[in-house]
N, C-alpha and C positions, 0 to 999 in steps of 0.2 A: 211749789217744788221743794224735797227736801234738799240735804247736805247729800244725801242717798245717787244722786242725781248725779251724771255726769256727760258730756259732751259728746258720749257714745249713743246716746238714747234721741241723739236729733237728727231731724234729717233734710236735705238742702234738695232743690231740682239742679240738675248739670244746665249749663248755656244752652244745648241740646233739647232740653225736656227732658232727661232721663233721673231717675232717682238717683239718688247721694245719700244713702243713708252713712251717718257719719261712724256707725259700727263698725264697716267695712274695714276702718282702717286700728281699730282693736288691737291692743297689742304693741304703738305704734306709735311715737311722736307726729304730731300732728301742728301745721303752723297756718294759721286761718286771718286773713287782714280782708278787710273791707278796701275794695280799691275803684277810682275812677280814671277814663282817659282826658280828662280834660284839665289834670291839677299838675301843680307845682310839684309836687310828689311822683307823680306820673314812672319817672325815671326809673323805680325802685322795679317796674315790673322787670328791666333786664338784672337786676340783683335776684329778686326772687326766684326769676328761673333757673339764675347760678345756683344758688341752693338746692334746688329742686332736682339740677344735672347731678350737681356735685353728690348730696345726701340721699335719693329716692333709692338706689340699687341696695340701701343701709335702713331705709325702712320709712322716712319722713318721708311726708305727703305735705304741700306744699297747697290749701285752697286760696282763693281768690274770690270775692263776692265784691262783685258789682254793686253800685249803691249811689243814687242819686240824690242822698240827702243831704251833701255839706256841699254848698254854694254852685249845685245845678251842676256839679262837674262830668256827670255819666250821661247824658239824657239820652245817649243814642240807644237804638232797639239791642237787640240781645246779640243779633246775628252782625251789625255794625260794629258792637263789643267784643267780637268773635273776632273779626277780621281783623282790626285796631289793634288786637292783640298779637294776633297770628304773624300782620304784617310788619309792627313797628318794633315785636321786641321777642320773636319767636318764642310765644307763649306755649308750652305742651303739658304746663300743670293742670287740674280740673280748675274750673269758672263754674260757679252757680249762675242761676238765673240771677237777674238782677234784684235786690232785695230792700226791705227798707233794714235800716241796723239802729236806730233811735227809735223814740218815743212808745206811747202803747200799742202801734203795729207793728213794731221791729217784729225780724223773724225770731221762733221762740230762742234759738243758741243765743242773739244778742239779750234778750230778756234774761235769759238763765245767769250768764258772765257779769250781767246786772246786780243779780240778786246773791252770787257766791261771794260776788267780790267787791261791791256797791258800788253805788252811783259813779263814782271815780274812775271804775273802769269800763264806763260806756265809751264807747269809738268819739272823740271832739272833733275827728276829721279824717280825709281819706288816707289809706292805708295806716290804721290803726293795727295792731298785730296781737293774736293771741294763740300762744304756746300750751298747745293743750299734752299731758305727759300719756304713753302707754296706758294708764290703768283711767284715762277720760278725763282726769282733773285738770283743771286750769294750773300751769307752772308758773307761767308769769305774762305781763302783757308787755309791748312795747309801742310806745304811741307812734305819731306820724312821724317825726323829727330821727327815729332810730335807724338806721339805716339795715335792710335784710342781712347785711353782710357786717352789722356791730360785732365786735370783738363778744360782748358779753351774750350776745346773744346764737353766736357760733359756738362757741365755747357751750352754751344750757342747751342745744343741739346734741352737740358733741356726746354730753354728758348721758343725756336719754339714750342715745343708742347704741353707749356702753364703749 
């Protein structure tokens, strides 16, 4: 992949089965974490979907990707991941299928975010977060510890969509 390349050119299945091409949202801050129900972090999904109440009428799009590779925390099916969500923290932002986000079968977005920005910013745990700008480029990432609702991280929001 080149520098050429940007996070417009990938594409995720919804919790649904339905395509995700991440084009769609072209144009458009875009804020992507790898999350599971079973972590310490867990919490973040009622923050993320303040944001997603708060900023989506303004153009941010708010995904969530399922991932059962940091200490077995997802393992439930897609449609248990659906509910989990629906019921514990009234989730209405898009959910990909569940995905790997490490190693050489991550899905290609976590390979690409590898490769622009190295090793460093591979996901170390769930809800890792990455800030992708209008024109696909990676803005910046925020590990698990950041809270959706960080000052600095509303604020590099804010700033995207003007």
């Amino acid at each position: 992949m080149t520098s050429d390349v940007t996070a417009f050119e990938f594409e995720f299945r919804t919790i649904q089965g339905e395509a995700l091409p991440l084009s769609r949202f072209e144009g458009k801050p875009v804020l992507i974490v790898n999350t599971a129900s079973q972590c310490g972090f867990t919490p973040q999904y009622r923050e993320l979907q303040g944001l997603w109440e708060q900023y989506r009428q303004r153009g941010l799009t708010v995904i969530g990707v399922p991932s059962n590779d940091f200490g077995a925390q997802e393992p439930g099916t897609e449609q248990e991941i659906a509910t989990f969500c629906e019921v514990n923290y009234s989730v209405t932002f898009p959910l990909t299928a569940k995905q790997q986000v490490v190693g050489a079968e991550a899905h290609p977005f976590y390979l690409w975010v590898s490769e622009v920005a190295g090793e460093d910013a591979r996901p170390r745990w769930n809800f890792h977060k990455y800030l992708i700008g209008p024109d696909g480029r990676l803005v910046n990432i925020y590990p698990s510890k950041v809270s959706p609702l960080d000052k600095a991280l509303v604020d590099e929001i804010e700033r995207l969509l003007g």
